[in-house]
C-alpha positions in Angstrom: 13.6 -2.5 -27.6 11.7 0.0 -25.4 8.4 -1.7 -23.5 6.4 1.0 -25.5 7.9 -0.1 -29.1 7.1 -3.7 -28.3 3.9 -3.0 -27.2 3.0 -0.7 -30.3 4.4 -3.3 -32.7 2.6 -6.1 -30.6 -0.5 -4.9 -30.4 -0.2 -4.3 -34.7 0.1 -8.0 -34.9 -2.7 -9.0 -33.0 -4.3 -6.9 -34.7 -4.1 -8.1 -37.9 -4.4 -11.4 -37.0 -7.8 -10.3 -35.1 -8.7 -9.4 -38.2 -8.5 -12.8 -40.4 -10.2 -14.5 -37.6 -13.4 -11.5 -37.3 -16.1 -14.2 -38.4 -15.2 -16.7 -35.8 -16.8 -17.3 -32.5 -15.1 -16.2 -29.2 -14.0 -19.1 -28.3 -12.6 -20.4 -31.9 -10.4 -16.7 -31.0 -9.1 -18.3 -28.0 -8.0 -21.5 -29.7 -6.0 -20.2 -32.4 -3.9 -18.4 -29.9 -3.1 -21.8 -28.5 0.7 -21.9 -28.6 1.1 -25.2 -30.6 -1.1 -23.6 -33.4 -0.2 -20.0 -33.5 3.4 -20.9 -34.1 2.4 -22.9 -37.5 -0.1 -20.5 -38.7 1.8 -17.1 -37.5 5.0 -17.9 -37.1 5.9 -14.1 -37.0 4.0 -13.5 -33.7 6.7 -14.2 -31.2 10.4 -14.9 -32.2 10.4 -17.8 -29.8 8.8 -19.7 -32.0 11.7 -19.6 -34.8 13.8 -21.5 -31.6 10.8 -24.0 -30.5 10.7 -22.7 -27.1 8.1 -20.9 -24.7 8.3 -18.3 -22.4 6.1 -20.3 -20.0 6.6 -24.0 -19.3 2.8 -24.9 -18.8 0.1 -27.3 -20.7 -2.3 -25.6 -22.8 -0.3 -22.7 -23.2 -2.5 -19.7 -24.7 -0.5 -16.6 -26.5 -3.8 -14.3 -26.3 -2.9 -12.4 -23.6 1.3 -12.2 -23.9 1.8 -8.9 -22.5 -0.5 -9.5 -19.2 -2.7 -7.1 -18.4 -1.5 -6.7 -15.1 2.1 -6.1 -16.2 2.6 -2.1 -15.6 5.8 -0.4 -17.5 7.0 2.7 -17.7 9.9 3.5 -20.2 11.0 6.7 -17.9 10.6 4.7 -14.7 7.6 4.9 -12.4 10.4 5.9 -9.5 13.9 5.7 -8.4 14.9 3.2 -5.8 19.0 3.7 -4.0 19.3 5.5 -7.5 17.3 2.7 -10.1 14.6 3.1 -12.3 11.5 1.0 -11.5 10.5 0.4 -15.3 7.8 -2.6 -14.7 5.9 -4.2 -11.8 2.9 -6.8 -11.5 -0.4 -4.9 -10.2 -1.6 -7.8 -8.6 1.9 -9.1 -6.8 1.6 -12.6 -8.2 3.3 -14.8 -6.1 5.4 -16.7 -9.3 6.7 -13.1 -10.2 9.9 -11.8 -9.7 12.0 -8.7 -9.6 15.1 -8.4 -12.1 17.6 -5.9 -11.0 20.1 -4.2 -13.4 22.9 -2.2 -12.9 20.5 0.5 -13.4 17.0 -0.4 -13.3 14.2 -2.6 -11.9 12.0 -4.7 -14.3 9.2 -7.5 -13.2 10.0 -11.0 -14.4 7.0 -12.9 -15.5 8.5 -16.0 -16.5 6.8 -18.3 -13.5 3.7 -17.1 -14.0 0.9 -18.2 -16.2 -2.5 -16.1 -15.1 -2.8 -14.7 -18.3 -1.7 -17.8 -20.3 -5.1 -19.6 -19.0 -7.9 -19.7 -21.1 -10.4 -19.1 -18.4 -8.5 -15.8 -17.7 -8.5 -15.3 -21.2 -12.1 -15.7 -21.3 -13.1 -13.7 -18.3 -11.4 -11.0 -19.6 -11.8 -11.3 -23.5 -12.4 -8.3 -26.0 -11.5 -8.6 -29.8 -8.9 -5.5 -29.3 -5.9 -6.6 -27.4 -5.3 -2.8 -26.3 -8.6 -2.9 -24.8 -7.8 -5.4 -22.0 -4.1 -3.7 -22.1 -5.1 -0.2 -22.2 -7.4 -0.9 -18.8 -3.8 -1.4 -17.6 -1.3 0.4 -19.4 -2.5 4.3 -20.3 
């Protein structure tokens, strides 16, 4: 799957489930997206939940923000490096990202880090449409 198709069809699902939870406060937003409770109550939101595992090994883990705002992609490739596509990097550098090389392309690997999986980052940088914090990002 294409970084755009996930991110369309990601961005539907948050959606909706914005949509169930429109009467809460802020912060009762946050908490459902607390790992341990989103995969009971929407266990079609990630398909690692079906296998019991995360894609960050972390207390408190908070699914708000999967797809991190400060994850760029480019399905085309943002440039060519000794003949590779660069089809994702991390804005800020984080220190617990990494770079996956292909045979044919470069993609950032996110898996060490949890800035956006905290929910005082998720707070700081909370709106009720998920492709508002992405879009600041990813246009």
């Amino acid at each position: 799957m294409s970084y755009k198709k996930w991110y369309e069809a990601h961005s539907a699902k948050h959606k909706n489930i914005m949509q169930k939870l429109e009467k809460l406060e802020i912060k009762e937003k946050i908490e459902y997206f607390n790992y341990s409770n989103l995969k009971i109550k929407e266990p079609d939101f990630c398909p690692l939940f079906a296998q019991n595992k995360v894609c960050h090994e972390m207390e408190n883990l908070n699914c708000y923000l999967c797809g991190c705002p400060n994850f760029r992609f480019n399905d085309e490739g943002f440039r060519e490096i000794n003949g590779k596509k660069v089809l994702s990097y991390c804005s800020i550098d984080s220190k617990d990202g990494r770079v996956l090389e292909t045979p044919t392309a470069f993609h950032q690997d996110c898996s060490n880090c949890q800035i956006p999986h905290h929910q005082k980052f998720i707070e700081k940088n909370f709106d009720n449409n998920w492709l508002e914090i992405m879009n600041q990002t990813n246009n």
